[in-house]
C-alpha positions as CSV (number, residue, x, y, z in Angstrom):
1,X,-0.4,-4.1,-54.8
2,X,-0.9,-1.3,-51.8
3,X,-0.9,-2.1,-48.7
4,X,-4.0,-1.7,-47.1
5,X,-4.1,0.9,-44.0
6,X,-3.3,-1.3,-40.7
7,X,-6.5,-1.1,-38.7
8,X,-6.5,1.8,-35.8
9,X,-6.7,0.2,-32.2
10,X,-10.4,1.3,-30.6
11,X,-9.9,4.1,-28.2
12,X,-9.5,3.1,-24.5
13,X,-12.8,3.2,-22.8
14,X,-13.1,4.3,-19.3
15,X,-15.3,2.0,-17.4
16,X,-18.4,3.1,-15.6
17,X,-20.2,1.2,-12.8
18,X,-24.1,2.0,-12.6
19,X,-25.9,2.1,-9.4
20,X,-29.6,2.8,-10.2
21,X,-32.0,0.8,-8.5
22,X,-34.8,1.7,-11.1
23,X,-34.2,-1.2,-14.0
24,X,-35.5,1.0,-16.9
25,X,-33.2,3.7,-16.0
26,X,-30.6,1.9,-15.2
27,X,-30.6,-0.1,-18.8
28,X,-31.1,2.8,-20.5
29,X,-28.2,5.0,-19.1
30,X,-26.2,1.7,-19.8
31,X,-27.2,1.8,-23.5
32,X,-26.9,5.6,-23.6
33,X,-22.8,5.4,-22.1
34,X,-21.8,2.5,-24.4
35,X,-22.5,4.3,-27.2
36,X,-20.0,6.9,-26.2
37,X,-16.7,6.4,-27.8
38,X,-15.0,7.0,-24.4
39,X,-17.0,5.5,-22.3
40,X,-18.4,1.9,-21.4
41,X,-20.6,0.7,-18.6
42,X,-18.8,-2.4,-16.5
43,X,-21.3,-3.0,-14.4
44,X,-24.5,-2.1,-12.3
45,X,-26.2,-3.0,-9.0
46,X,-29.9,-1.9,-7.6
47,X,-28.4,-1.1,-3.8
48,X,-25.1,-0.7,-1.9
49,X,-24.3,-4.2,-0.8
50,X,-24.2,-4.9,-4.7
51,X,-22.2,-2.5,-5.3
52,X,-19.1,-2.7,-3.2
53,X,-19.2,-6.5,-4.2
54,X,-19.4,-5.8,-8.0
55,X,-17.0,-2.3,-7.4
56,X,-14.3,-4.6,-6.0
57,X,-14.8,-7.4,-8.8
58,X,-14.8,-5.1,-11.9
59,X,-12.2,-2.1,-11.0
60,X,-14.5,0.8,-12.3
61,X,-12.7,4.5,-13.4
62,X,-16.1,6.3,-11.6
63,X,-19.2,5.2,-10.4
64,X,-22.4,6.7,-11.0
65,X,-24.7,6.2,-8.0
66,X,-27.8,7.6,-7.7
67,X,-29.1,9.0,-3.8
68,X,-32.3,7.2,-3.1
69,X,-31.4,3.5,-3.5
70,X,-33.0,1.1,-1.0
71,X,-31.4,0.0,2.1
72,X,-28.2,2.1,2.7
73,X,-28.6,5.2,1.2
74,X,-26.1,6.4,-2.0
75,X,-24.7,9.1,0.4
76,X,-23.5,6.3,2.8
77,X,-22.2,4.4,-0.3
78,X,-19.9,7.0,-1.2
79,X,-18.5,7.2,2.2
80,X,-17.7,3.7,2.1
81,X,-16.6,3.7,-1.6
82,X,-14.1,6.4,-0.2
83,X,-12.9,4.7,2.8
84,X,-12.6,0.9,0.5
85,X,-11.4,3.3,-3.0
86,X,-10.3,6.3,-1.7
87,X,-9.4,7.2,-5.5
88,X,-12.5,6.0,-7.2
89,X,-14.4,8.9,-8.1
90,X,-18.2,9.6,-7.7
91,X,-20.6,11.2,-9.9
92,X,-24.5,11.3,-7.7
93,X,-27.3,11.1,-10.5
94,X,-30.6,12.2,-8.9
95,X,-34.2,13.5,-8.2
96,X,-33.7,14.6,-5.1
97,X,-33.3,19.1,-5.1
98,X,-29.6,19.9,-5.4
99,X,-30.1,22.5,-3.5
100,X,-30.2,20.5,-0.3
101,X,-28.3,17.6,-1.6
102,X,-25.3,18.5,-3.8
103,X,-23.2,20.1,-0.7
104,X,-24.1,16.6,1.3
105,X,-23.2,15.0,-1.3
106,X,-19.5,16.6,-2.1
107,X,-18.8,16.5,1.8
108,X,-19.7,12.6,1.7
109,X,-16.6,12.3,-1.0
110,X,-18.7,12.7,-4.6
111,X,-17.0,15.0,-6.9
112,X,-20.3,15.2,-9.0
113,X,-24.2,15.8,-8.6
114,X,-26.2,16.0,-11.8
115,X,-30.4,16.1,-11.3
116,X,-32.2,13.5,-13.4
117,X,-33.8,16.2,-15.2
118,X,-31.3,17.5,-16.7
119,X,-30.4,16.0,-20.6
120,X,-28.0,13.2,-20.6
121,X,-25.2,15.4,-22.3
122,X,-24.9,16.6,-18.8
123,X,-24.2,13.8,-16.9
124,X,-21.6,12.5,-19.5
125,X,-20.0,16.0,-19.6
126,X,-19.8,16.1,-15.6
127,X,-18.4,12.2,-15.9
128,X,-15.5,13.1,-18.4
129,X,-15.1,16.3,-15.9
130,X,-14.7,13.9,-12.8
131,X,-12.4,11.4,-14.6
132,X,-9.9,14.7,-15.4
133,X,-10.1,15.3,-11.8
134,X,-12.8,18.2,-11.6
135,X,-15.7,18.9,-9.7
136,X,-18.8,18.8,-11.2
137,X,-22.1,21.5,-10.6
138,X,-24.6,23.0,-12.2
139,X,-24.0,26.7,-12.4
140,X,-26.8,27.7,-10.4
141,X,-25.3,25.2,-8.1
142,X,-21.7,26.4,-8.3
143,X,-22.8,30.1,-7.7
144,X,-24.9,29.2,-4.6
145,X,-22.1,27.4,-3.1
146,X,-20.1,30.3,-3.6
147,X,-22.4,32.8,-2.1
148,X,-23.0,30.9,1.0
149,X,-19.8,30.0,1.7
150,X,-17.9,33.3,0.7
151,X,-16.9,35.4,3.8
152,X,-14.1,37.7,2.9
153,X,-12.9,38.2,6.2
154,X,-11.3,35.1,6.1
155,X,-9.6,34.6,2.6
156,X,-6.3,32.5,1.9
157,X,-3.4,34.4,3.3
158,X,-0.9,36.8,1.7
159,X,1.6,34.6,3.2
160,X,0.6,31.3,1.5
161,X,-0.1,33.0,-1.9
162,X,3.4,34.4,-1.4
163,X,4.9,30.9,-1.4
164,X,3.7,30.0,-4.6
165,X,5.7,30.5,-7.6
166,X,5.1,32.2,-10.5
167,X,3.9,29.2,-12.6
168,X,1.9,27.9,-9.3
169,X,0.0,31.7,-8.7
170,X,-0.5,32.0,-12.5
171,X,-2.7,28.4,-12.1
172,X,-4.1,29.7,-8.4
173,X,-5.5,33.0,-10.4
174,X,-7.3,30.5,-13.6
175,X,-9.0,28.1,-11.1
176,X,-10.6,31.1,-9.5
177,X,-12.2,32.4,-12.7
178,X,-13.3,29.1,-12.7
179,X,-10.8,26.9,-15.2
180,X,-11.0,23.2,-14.6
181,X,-7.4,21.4,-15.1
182,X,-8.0,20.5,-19.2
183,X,-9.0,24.5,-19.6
184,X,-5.7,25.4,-17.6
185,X,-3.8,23.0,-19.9
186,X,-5.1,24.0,-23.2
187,X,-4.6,28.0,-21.8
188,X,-0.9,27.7,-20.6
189,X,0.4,25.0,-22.8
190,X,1.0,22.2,-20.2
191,X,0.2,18.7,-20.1
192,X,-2.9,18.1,-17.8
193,X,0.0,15.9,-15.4
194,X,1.6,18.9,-15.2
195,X,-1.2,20.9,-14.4
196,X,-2.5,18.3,-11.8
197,X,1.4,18.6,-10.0
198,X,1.5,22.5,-9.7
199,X,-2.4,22.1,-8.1
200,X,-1.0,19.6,-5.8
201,X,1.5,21.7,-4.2
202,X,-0.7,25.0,-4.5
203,X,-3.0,22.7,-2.0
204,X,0.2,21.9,-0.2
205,X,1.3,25.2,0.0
206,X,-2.2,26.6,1.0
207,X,-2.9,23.8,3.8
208,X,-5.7,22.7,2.3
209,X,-7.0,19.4,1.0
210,X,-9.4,19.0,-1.4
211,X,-10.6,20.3,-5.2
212,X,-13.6,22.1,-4.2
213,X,-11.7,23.9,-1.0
214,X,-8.6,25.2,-3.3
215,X,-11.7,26.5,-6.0
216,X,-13.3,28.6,-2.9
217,X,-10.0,29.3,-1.9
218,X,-8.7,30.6,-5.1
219,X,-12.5,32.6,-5.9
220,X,-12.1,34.2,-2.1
221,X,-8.2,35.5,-3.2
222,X,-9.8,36.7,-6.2
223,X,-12.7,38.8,-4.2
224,X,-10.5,40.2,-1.7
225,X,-7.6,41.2,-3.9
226,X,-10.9,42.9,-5.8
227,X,-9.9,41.4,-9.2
228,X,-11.8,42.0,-12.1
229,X,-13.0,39.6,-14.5
């Protein structure tokens, strides 16, 4: 008699923390990521007392957390999440206009900001995006960032791009047009470790610190060595 097929192991969720302080919303993103075959929610809490407590207990991969929660505010939350998990990311969920709150929001420590309104394929796409160590915007978002911060005057040096090798300048040039770490992967053949490892001493190499400053770094090296897309 054959031997039936041995049963496939589930896929290895990573776990999502909720803070919502709206019940309805909050059960129904719940229902909405555990249907994901990636994704499960391990917990939630209405304001930010709540969730430190149930952060610490249940060891989240991200935490979605939306602005205007009662008492302190999500934008203090992340600072605190970032001081008590500085490797816990931070995807903000909410009403309030990106325009004003998204830069706020990145410079508090979240690598996300996804507006209520938007469908729900968007905030799971910019959660999966945060878990592979990217930063998450809308487009509109992404380009007004750019525009107000560009000032080609100032770009990365000659001297730091100089230092990087040839592997290191070839990922430099992708994230500047824009290609998140998985993209880079898939384009150069690399494993997204290896990929994370050349970023990390590009950052080194270029003095600066943080995803979103090597992207405007990289886009401003772009613009002032006028390359064409």
């Amino acid at each position: 008699m054959n031997k039936l097929p041995a049963p496939q192991p589930a896929p290895n969720k990573r776990r999502v923390f909720l803070v919502e302080d709206h019940p309805v919303t909050r059960r129904g993103l719940g229902l909405l990521i555990d249907q994901e075959a990636d994704l499960m929610v391990c917990g939630q809490a209405a304001a930010a007392v709540a969730a430190l407590m149930g952060i610490q207990t249940t060891k989240p991969d991200v935490v979605i957390v939306d602005i205007a929660i009662p008492g302190r505010d999500g934008l203090e939350l992340i600072k605190d999440m970032g001081e008590l998990h500085p490797q816990l990311p931070t995807v903000v969920l909410s009403v309030l206009d990106e325009t004003i709150y998204a830069h706020r929001a990145l410079q508090a420590g979240a690598r996300g900001y996804v507006m209520k309104r938007e469908p729900v394929e968007q905030l799971l796409t910019a959660v999966r995006e945060v878990l592979a160590g990217e930063v998450y915007l809308s487009a509109a978002m992404r380009k007004q960032l750019l525009l107000t911060s560009l000032d080609l005057s100032h770009p990365v040096s000659d001297f730091g791009v100089k230092l990087l090798s040839d592997r290191e300048l070839e990922i430099f040039r992708l994230v500047g047009e824009g290609f998140g770490t998985q993209k880079i992967a898939a384009t150069l053949n690399l494993s997204i470790s290896t990929v994370e490892t050349h970023r990390t001493h590009i950052k080194e190499k270029l003095g600066v610190k943080h995803a979103p400053d090597l992207v405007r770094e990289a886009v401003l090296w772009l613009q002032s060595q006028n390359y064409k897309q």
